[in-house]
Each structure stands twice: as C-alpha cells, then as structure tokens.
C-alpha positions in Angstrom: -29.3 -1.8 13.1 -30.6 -2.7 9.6 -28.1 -5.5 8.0 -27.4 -3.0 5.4 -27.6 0.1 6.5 -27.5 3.4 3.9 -24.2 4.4 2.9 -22.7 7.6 3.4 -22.7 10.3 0.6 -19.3 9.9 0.2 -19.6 5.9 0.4 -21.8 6.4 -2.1 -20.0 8.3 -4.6 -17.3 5.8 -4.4 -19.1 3.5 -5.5 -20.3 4.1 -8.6 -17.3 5.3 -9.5 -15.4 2.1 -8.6 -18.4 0.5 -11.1 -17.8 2.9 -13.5 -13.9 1.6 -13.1 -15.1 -1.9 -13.5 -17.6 -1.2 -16.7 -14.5 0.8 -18.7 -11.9 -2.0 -17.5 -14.2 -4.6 -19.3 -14.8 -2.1 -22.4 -11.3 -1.2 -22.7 -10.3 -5.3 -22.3 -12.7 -6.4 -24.9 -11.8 -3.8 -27.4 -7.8 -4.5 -26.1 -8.6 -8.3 -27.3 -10.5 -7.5 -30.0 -7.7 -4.8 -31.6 -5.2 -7.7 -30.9 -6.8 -10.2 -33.0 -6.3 -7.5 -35.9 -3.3 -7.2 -35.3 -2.5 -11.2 -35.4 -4.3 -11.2 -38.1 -1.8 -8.8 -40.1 1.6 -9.4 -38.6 4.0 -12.1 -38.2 5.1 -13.5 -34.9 8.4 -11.6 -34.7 7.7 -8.5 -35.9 8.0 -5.4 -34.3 5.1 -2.6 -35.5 6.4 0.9 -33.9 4.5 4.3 -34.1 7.1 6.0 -33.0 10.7 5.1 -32.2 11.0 2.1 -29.6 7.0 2.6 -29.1 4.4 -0.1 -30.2 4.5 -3.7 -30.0 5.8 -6.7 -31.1 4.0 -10.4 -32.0 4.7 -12.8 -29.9 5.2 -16.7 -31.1 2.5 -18.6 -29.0 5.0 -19.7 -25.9 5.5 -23.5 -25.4 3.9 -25.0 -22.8 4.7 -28.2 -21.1 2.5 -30.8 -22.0 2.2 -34.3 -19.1 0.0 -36.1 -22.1 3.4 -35.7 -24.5 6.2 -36.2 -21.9 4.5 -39.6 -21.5 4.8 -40.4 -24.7 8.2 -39.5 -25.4 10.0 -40.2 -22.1 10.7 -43.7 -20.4 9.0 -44.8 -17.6 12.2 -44.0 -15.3 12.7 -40.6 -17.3 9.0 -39.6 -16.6 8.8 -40.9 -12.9 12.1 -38.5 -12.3 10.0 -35.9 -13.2 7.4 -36.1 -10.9 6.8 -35.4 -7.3 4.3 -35.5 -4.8 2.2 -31.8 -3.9 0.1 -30.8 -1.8 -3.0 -30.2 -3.3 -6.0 -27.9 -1.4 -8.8 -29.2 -4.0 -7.9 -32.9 -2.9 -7.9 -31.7 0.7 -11.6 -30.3 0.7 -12.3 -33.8 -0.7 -10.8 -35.6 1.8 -10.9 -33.7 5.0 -13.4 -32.8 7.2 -15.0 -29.2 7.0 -13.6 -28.5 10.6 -10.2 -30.3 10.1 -10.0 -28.5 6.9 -10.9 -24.8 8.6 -7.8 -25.4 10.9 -5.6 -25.8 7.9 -6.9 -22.3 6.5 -5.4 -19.1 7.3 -7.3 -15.9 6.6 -6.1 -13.6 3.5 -4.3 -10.5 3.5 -6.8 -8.4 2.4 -10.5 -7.8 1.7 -12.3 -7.5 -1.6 -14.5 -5.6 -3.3 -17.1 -8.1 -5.6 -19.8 -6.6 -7.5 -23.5 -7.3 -6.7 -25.1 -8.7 -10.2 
C-alpha cells in the first residue's frame, strides 16, 4: 500500500474546503487587525462606538501585566521571595532528561490535528 494513498472523492472535497476555511480565517484576521488599528487610531480607550443599540465595540485600555523585572525593583528581598515558588517546567525537563525517561513522563493528547502541508 502506497504511504499515501489517493483520497477519496469525498476526502477530497473536504479538503479544500477546510483550506479554503484556513485562507478566509487568515484574510478575515488580517483585515480584523488591520480595521482595529483604525479604530485605535480614532477612539479613546473607554469609549463605547455602537451601530446600533448595545451593538459595536468598546476600546479597551491596554490590560496590566505583571512584570518579574519591576517587582524586583520595588519589593524587598523577603517580599519578592514570598512571591515565588518552584514549577514544574516541561522545557527544562527535555533539557535535562533523557529522551526515553522523558517519553514515560508524556501522555498522548486528546485529539488529532489537522496541519497544513506548505
């Protein structure tokens, strides 16, 4: 049998149009991304633009993040030790571990995935 044999008609059909899916999600995010910068670019964070009663969208402020580099600079050294705590980490893990050791900690996922080729 080949290693990829031809797919069915029907197969086939879903297919393209899952990549047709895939082409108007990445048109419809860049032109979502690209309206959105207009729209910064008129309104204040705050306001609320509707077309129609309790439809549109409102401008977020940019949300506040926690920042390590600041809390070290503004905490103690007992305040920012209180704050911290030891995690597991899967990057340092495929460092560290063997490739077979590190296999035996995996468990498959949930589901498969679709990737496109290209």
């Amino acid at each position: 049998m080949p290693d990829n044999p031809e797919p069915d008609l029907i197969l086939r059909g879903l297919v393209e149009d899952y990549l047709d899916a895939v082409s108007g999600l990445d048109k419809y995010r860049t032109m979502k991304d690209q309206l959105a910068d207009q729209i910064l670019a008129r309104a204040k964070p705050g306001q609320k633009i509707e077309v129609q009663p309790g439809i549109g969208v409102r401008v977020q402020a940019p949300a506040r993040r926690f920042d390590e580099a600041k809390a070290r600079e503004v905490l103690s050294a007992a305040e920012f030790d209180a704050i911290c705590v030891a995690k597991v980490s899967s990057q340092v893990a495929s460092q560290v571990l063997p490739g077979a050791l590190l296999d035996l900690c995996k468990t498959p996922g949930t589901k498969a995935s679709v990737v496109v080729l290209g």
